[in-house]
DRENDO-1510 file (C-alpha; in Angstrom, 1 decimal, always signed):
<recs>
REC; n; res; u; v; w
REC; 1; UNK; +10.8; +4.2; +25.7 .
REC; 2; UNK; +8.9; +7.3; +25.2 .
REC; 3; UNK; +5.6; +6.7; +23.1 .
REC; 4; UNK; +6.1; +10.1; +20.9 .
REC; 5; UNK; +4.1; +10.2; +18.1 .
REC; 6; UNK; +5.7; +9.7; +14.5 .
REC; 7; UNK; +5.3; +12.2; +11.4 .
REC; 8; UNK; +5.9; +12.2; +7.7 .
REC; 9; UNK; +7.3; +15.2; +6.7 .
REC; 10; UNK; +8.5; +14.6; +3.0 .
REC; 11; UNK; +7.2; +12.3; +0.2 .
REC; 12; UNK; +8.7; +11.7; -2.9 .
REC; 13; UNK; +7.1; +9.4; -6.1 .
REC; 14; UNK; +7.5; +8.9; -10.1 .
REC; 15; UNK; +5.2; +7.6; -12.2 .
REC; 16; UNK; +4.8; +3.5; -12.3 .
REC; 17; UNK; +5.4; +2.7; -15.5 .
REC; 18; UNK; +6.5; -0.7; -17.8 .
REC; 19; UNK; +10.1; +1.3; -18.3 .
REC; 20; UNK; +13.3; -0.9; -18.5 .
REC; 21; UNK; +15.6; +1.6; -19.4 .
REC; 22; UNK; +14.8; +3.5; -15.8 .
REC; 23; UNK; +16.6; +1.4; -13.8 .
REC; 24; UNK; +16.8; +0.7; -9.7 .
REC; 25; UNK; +19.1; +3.6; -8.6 .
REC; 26; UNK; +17.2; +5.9; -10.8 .
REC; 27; UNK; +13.7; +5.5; -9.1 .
REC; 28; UNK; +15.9; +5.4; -6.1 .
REC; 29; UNK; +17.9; +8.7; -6.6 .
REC; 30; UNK; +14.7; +10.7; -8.0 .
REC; 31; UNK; +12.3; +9.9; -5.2 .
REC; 32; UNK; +14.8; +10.2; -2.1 .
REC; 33; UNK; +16.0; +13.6; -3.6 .
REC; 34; UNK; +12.6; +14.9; -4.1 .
REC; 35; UNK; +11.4; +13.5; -0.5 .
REC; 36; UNK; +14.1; +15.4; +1.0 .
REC; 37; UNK; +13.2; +18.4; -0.9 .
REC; 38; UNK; +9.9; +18.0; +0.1 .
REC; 39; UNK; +10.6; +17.9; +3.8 .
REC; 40; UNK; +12.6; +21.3; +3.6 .
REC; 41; UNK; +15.8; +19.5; +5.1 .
REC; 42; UNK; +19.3; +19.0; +3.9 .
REC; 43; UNK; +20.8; +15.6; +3.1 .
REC; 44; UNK; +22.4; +16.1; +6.1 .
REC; 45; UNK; +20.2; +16.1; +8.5 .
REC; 46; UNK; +19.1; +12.2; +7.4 .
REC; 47; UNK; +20.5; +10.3; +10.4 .
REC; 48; UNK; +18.7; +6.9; +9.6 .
REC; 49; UNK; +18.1; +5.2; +5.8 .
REC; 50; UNK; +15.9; +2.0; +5.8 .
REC; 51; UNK; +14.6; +0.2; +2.9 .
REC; 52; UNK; +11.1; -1.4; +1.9 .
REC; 53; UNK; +12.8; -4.9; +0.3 .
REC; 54; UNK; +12.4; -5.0; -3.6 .
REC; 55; UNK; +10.9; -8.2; -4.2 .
REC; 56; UNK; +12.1; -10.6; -6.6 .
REC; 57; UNK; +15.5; -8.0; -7.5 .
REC; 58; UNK; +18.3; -9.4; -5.9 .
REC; 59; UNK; +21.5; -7.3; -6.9 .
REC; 60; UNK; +19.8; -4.3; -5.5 .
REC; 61; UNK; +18.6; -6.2; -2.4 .
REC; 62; UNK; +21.9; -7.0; -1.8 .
REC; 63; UNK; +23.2; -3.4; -2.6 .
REC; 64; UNK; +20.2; -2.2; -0.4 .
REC; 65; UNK; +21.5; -4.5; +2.5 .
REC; 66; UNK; +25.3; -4.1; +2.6 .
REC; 67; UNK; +24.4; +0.3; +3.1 .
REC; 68; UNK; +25.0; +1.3; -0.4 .
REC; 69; UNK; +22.1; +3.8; -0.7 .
REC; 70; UNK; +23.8; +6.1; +2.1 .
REC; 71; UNK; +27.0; +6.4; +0.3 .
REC; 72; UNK; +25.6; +7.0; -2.9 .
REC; 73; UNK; +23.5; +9.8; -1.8 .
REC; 74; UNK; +25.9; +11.1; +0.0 .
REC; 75; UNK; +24.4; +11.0; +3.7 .
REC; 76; UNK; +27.7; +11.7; +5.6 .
REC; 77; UNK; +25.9; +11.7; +9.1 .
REC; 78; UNK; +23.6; +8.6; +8.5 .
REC; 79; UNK; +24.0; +6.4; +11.6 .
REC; 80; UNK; +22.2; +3.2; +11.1 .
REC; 81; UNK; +20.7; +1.4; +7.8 .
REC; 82; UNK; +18.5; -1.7; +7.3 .
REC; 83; UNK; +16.7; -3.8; +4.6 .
REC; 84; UNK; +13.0; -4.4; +5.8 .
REC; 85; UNK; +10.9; -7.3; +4.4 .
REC; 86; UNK; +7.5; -8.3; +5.5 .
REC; 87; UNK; +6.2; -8.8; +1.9 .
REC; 88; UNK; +3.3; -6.6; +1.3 .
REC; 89; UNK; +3.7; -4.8; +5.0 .
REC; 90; UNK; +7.8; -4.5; +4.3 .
REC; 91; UNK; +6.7; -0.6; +4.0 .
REC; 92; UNK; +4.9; -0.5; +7.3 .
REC; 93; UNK; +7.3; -2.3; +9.1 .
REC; 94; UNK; +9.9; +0.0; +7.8 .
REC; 95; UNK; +8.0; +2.8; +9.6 .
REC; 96; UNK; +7.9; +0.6; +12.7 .
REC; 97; UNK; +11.5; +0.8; +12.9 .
REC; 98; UNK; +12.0; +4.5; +11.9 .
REC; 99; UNK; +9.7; +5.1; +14.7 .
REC; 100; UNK; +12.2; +2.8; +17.1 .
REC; 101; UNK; +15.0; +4.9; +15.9 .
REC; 102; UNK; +13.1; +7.8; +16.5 .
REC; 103; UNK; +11.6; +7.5; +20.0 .
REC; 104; UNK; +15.3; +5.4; +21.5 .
REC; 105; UNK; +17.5; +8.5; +19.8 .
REC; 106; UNK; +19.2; +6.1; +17.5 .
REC; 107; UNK; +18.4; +8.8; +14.8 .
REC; 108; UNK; +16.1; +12.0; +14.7 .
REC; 109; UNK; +15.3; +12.1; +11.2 .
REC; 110; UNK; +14.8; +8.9; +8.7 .
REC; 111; UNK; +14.5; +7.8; +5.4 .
REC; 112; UNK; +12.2; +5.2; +4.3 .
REC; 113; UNK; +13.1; +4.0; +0.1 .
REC; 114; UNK; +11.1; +1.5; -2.0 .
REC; 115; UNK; +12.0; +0.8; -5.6 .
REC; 116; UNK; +10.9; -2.0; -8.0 .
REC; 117; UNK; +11.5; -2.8; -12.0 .
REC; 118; UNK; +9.3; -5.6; -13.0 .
REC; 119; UNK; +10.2; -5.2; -16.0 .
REC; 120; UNK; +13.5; -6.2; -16.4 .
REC; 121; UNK; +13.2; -9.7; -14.7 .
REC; 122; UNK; +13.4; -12.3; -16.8 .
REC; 123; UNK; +9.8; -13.9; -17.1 .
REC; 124; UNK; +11.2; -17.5; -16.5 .
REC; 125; UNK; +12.3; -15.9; -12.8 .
REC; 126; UNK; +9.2; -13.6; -12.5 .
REC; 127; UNK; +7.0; -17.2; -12.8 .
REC; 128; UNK; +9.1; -19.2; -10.6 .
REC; 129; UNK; +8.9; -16.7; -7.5 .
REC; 130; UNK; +5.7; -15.8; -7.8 .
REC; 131; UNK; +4.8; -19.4; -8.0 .
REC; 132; UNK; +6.7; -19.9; -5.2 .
REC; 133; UNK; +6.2; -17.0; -2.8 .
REC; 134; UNK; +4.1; -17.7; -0.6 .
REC; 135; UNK; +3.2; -21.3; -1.4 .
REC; 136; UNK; +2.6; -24.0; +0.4 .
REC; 137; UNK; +6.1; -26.1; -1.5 .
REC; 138; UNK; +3.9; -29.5; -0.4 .
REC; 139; UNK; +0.0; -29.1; -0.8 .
REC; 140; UNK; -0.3; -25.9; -3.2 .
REC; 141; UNK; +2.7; -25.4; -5.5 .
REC; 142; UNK; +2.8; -29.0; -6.9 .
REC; 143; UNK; -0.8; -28.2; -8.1 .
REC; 144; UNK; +0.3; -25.2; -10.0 .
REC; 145; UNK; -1.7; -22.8; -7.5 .
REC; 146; UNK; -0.7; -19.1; -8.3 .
REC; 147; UNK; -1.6; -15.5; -6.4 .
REC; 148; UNK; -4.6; -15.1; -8.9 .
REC; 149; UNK; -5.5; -18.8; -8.1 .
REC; 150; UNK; -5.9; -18.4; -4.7 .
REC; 151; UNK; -7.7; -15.3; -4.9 .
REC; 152; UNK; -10.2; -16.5; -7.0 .
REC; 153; UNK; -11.0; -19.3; -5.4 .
REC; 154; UNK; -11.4; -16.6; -2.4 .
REC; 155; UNK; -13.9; -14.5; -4.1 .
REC; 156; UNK; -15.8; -17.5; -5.4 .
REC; 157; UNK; -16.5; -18.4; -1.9 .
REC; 158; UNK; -17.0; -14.8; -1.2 .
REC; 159; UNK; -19.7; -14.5; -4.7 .
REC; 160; UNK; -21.4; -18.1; -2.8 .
REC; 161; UNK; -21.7; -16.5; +0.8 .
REC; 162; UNK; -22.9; -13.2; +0.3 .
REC; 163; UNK; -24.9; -13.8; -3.2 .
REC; 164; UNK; -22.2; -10.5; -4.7 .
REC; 165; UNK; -22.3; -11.0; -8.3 .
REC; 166; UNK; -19.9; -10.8; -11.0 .
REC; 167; UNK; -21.0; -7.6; -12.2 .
REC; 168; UNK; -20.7; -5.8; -8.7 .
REC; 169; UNK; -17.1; -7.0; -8.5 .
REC; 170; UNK; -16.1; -5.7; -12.1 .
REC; 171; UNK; -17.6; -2.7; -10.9 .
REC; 172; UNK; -15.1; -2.7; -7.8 .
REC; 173; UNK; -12.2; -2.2; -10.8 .
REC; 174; UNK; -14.2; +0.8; -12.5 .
REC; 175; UNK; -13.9; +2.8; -9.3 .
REC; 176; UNK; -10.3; +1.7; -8.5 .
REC; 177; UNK; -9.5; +3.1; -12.8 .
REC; 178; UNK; -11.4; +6.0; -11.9 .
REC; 179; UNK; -8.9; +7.0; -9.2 .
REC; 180; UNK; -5.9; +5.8; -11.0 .
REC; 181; UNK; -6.9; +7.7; -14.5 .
REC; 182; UNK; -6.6; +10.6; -12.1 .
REC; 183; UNK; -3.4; +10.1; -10.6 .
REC; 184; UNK; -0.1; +11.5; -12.6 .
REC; 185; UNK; +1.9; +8.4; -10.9 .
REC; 186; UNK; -0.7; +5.8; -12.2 .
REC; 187; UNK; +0.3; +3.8; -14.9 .
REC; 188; UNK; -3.5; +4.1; -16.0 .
REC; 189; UNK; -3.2; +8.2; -15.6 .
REC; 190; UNK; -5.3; +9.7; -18.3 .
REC; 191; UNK; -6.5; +6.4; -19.8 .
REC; 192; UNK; -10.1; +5.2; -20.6 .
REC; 193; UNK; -12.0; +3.7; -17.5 .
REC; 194; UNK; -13.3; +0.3; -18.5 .
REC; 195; UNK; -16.8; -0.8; -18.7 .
REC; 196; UNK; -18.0; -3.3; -16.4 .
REC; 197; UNK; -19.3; -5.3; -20.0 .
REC; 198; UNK; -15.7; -4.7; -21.0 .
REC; 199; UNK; -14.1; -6.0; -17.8 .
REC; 200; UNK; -16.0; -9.1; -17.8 .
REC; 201; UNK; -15.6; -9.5; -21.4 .
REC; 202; UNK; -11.5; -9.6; -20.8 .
REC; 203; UNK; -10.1; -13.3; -20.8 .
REC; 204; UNK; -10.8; -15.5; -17.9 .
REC; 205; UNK; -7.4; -15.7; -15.7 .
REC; 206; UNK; -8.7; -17.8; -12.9 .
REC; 207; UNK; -12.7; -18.5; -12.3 .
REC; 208; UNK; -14.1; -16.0; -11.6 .
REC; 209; UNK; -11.5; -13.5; -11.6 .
REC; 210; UNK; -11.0; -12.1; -15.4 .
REC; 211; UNK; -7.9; -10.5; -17.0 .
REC; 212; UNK; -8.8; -6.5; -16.3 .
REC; 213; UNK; -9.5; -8.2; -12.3 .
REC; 214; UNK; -6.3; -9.3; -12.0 .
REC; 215; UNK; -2.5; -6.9; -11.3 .
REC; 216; UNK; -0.4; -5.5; -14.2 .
REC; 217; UNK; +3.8; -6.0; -12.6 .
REC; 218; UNK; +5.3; -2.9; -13.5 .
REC; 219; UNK; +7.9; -0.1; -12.3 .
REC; 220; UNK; +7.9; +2.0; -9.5 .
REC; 221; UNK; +9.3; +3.6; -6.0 .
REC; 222; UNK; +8.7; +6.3; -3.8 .
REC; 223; UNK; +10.2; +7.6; -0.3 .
REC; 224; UNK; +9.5; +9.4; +2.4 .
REC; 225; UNK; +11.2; +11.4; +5.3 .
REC; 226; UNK; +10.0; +10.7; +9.0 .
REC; 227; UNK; +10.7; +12.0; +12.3 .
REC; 228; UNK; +9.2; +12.8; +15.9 .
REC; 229; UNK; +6.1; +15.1; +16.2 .
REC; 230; UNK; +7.9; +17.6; +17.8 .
REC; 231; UNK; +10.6; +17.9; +15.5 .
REC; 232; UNK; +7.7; +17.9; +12.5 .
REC; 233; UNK; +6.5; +20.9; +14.0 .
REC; 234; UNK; +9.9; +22.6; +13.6 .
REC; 235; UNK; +10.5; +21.3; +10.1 .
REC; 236; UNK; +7.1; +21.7; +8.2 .
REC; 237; UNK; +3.6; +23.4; +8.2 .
REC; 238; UNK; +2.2; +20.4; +7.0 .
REC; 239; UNK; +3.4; +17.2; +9.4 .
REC; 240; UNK; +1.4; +14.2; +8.9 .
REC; 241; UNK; +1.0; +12.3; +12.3 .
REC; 242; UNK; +0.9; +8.5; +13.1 .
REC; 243; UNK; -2.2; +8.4; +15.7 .
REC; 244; UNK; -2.8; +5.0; +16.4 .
REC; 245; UNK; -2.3; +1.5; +14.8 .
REC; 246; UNK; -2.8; -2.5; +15.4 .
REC; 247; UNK; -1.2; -5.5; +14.3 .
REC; 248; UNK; -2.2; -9.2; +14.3 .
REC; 249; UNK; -0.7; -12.7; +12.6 .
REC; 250; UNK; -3.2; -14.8; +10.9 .
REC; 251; UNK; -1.8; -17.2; +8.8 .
REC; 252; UNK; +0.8; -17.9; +5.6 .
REC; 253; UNK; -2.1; -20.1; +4.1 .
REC; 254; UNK; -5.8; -18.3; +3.6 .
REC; 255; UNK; -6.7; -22.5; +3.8 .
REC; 256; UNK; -5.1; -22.3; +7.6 .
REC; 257; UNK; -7.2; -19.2; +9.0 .
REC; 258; UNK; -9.8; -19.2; +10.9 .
REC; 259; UNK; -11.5; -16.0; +9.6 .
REC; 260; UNK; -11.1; -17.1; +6.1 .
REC; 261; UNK; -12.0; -13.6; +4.9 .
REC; 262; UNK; -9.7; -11.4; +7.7 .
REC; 263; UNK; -13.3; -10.0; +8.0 .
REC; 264; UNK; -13.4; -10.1; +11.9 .
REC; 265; UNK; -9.9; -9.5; +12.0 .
REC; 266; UNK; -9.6; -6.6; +10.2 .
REC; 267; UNK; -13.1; -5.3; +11.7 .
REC; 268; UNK; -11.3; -5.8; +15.1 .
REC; 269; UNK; -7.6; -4.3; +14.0 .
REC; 270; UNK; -9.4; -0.9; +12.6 .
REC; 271; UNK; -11.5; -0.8; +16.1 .
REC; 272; UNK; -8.1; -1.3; +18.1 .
REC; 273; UNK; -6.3; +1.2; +15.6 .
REC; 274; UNK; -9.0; +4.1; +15.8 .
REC; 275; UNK; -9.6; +3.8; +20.1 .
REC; 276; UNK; -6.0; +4.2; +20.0 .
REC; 277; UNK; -6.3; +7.0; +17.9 .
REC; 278; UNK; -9.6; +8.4; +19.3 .
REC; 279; UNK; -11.6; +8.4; +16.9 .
REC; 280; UNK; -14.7; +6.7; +15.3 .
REC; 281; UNK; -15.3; +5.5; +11.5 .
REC; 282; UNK; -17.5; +8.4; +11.4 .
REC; 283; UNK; -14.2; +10.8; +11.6 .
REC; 284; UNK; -12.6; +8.9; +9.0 .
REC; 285; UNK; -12.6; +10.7; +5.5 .
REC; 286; UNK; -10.5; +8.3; +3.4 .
REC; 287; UNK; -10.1; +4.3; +3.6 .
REC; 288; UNK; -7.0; +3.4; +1.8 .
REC; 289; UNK; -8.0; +0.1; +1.3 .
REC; 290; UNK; -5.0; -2.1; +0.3 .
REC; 291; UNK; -6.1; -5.7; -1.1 .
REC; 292; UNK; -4.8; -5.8; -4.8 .
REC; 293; UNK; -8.0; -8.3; -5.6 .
REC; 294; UNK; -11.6; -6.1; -6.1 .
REC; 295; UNK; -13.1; -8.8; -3.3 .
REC; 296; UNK; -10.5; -7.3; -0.7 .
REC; 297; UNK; -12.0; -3.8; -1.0 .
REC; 298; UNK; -15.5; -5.3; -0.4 .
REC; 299; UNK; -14.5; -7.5; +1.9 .
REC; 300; UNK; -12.7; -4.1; +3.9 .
REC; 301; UNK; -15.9; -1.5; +3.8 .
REC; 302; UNK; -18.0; -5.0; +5.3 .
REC; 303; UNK; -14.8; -4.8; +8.2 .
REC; 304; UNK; -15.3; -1.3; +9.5 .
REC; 305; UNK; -18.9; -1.7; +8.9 .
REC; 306; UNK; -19.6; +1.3; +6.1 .
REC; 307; UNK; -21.8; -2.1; +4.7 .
REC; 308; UNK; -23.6; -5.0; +5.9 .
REC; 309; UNK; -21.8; -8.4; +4.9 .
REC; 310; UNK; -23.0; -9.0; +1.1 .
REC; 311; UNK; -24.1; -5.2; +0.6 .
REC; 312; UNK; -20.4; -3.9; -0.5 .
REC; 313; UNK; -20.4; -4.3; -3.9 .
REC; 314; UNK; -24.0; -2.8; -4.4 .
REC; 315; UNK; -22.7; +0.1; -2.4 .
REC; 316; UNK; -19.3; +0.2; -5.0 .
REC; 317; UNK; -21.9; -0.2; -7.9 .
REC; 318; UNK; -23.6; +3.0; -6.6 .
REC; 319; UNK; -20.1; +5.3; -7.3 .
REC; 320; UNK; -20.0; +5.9; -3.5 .
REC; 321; UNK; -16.2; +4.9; -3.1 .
REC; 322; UNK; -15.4; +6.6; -6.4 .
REC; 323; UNK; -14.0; +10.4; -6.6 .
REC; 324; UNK; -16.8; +12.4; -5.8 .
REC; 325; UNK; -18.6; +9.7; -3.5 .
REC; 326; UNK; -19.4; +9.7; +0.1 .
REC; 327; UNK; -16.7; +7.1; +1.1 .
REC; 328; UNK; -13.9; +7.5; -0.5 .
REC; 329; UNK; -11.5; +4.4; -0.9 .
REC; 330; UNK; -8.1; +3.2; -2.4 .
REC; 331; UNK; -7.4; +7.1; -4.0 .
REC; 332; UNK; -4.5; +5.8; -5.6 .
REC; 333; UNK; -6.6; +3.0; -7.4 .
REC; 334; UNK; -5.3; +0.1; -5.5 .
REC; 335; UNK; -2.6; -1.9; -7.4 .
REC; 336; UNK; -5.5; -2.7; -10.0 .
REC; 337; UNK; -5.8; +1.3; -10.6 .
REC; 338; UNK; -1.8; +1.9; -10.5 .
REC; 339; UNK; +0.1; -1.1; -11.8 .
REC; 340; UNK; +1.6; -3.4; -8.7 .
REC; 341; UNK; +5.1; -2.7; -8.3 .
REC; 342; UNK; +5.2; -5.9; -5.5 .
REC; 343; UNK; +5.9; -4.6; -1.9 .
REC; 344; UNK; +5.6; -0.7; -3.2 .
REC; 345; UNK; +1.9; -0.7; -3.7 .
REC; 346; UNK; +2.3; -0.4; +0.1 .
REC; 347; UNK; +4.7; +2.5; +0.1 .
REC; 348; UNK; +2.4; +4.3; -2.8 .
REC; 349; UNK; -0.6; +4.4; -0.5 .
REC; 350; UNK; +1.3; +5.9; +2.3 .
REC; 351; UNK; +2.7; +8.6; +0.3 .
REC; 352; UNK; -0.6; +9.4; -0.9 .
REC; 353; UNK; -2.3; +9.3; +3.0 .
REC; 354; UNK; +0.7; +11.7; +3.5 .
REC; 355; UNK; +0.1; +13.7; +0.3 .
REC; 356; UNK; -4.1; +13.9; +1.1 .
REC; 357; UNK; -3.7; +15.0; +4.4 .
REC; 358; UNK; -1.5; +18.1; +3.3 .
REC; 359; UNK; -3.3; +19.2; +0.7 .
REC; 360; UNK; -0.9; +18.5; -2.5 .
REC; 361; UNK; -3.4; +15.9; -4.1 .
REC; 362; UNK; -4.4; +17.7; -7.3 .
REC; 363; UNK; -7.5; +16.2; -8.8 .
REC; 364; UNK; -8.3; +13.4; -6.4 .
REC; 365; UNK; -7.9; +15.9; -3.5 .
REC; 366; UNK; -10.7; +14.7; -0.9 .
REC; 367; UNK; -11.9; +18.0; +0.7 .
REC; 368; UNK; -11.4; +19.0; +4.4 .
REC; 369; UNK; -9.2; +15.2; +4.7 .
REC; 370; UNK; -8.2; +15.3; +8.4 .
REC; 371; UNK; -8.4; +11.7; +8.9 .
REC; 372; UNK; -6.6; +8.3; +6.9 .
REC; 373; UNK; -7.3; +4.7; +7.6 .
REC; 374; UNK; -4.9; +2.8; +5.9 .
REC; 375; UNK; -3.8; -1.4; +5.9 .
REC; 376; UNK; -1.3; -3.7; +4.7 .
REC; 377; UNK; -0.6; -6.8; +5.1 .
REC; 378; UNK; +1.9; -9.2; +3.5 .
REC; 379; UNK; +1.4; -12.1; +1.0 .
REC; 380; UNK; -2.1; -13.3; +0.7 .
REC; 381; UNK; -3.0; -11.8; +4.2 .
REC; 382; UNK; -0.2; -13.4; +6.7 .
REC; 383; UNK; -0.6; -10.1; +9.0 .
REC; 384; UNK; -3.2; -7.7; +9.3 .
REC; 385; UNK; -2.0; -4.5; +9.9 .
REC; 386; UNK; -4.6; -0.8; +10.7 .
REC; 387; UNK; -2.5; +2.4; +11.1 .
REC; 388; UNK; -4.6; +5.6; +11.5 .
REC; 389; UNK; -3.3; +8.9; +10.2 .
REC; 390; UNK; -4.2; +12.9; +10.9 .
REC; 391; UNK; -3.6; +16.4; +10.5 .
REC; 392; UNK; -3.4; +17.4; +13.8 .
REC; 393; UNK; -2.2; +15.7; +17.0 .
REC; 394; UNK; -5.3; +14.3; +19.1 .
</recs>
């Protein structure tokens, strides 16, 4: 198998929102037309269709999975379509197996589709699989243990370890808003940054995490076009390029890891990730940070060493991962910044790698970008997953 690199060509997004009247195929039809569009390619040329699973939906999933998208876009030479679901990382994953197509000539040109409407899930369903998902059905569901459960226990021990303090964390959601007020396709675009005294003066979800700490489910998708770097260079001036990346499985349960934190693991995963890539943190101009929980993106900038274990949310305090700092992070605003729409936070963040390293980021346009260090993982952390992106081809 030849080890060609792998390029986004075309990106296509709408705005997350809390919209029930925009449905599943509308999200879906909007953002795969405009990602083609984008690309400068003809529905034609789209040999491959896979899709990022929509969590918690199943009509579409099952629509998604017996190759309706194809059809009803109209892609006559699509050869090959798939349903991808790794939780949080479905979106990665999905790339991993565009790039299969790609480099065994199942299909030069692919596209990757996420859509999700929160909002029209009944909130008796909405509980039960997020109460479910994920859980331990034996030791943690029977004791009620939720998402924000376990991640605040997480950042208590986090808050005990390292002596960060409650303020420093609220400050952690200021500079995810400030990125999101900023972005057209956040659901918090144009609205008032909060306070740290007004964050920590929301309602107490789950010790010590408070209401503005915690996700807002809403609507969303986005898409993009991929195909080999040689074929980028044919399609578009602006080709993103897959550089280098690393993978690893922790655990299901945070109780079952030995790096409770992923700390190590993710410090080791962005090492692996960048040698393959060849370069250094230094080079890097954007960490798109995805945790969903303001520990994570503390917990990350500790990982690749920007900060000393403990020193993160001092250095977040300090406005340095917020527009206009020195380290930029999570330019999207994290799911806490956007609104999580479930496994498409993760296809959000590429598109904006994609849409900062060509140039079309508006506002939160970080200057001379040539480099992207992006992760997912799925659920609370089962995989840890470092993909570095670039401008030019090393």
């Amino acid at each position: 198998m030849s080890k060609e690199k792998l390029a986004i060509i075309g990106i296509g997004e709408v705005p997350t929102e809390i919209n029930p009247e925009r449905s599943q195929w509308d999200i879906i039809y909007d953002t795969c037309i405009e990602a083609t569009r984008d690309a400068g390619i003809d529905k034609k040329d789209i040999e491959g269709v896979i899709s990022a699973n929509p969590m918690a939906q199943p009509a579409i999933t099952s629509e998604l999975a017996f190759g309706k998208l194809p059809e009803e876009l109209g892609l006559n030479n699509c050869k090959d379509t798939a349903v991808c679901n790794a939780g949080g990382a479905s979106s990665t994953n999905s790339l991993k197996l565009a790039e299969q197509w790609i480099q065994t000539g199942s299909a030069k040109i692919v596209l990757i589709s996420h859509t999700t409407v929160h909002s029209t899930i009944p909130r008796e369903d909405a509980i039960n699989f997020f109460a479910t998902a994920g859980m331990d059905l034996q030791w943690e569901y029977p004791f009620g243990t939720t998402y924000n459960g376990l991640f605040g226990m997480l950042t208590q021990r986090y808050m005990y370890e390292t002596g960060t303090t409650m303020e420093e964390l609220a400050s952690v959601v200021v500079a995810l808003r400030k990125w999101g007020a900023m972005d057209p396709n956040s659901i918090f675009y144009k609205k008032e940054v909060p306070s740290i005294e007004q964050i920590l003066s929301s309602p107490m979800v789950s010790t010590p995490l408070h209401r503005r700490e915690c996700n807002l489910l809403a609507d969303g998708g986005a898409a993009m076009i991929v195909t080999s770097a040689e074929l980028a260079k044919e399609i578009t001036k602006t080709p993103v390029y897959k550089l280098g990346d690393a993978v690893t499985y922790e655990s299901a349960s945070i109780l079952m890891r030995h790096d409770f934190f992923l700390r190590d693991t993710f410090g080791y995963m962005a090492k692996k990730a960048m040698s393959d890539a060849g370069i250094t943190t230094d080079d890097i101009d954007i960490f798109e940070f995805y945790g969903a929980y303001p520990v994570l993106q503390c917990v990350f900038l500790e990982a690749v060493g920007i900060c000393k274990p403990g020193e993160a949310g001092k250095f977040i305090t300090e406005g340095h991962t917020s527009p206009g700092g020195k380290c930029p992070c999570a330019t999207i605003g994290d799911a806490i910044g956007r609104g999580h729409t479930g496994s498409g936070v993760g296809m959000a963040y590429y598109v904006e790698t994609a849409r900062q390293l060509m140039g079309k980021a508006g506002e939160r346009q970080v200057p001379n970008c040539n480099y992207v260090l992006y992760n997912t993982s799925g659920g609370s952390g089962m995989n840890v997953i470092v993909t570095i992106f670039g401008r030019e081809l090393q």
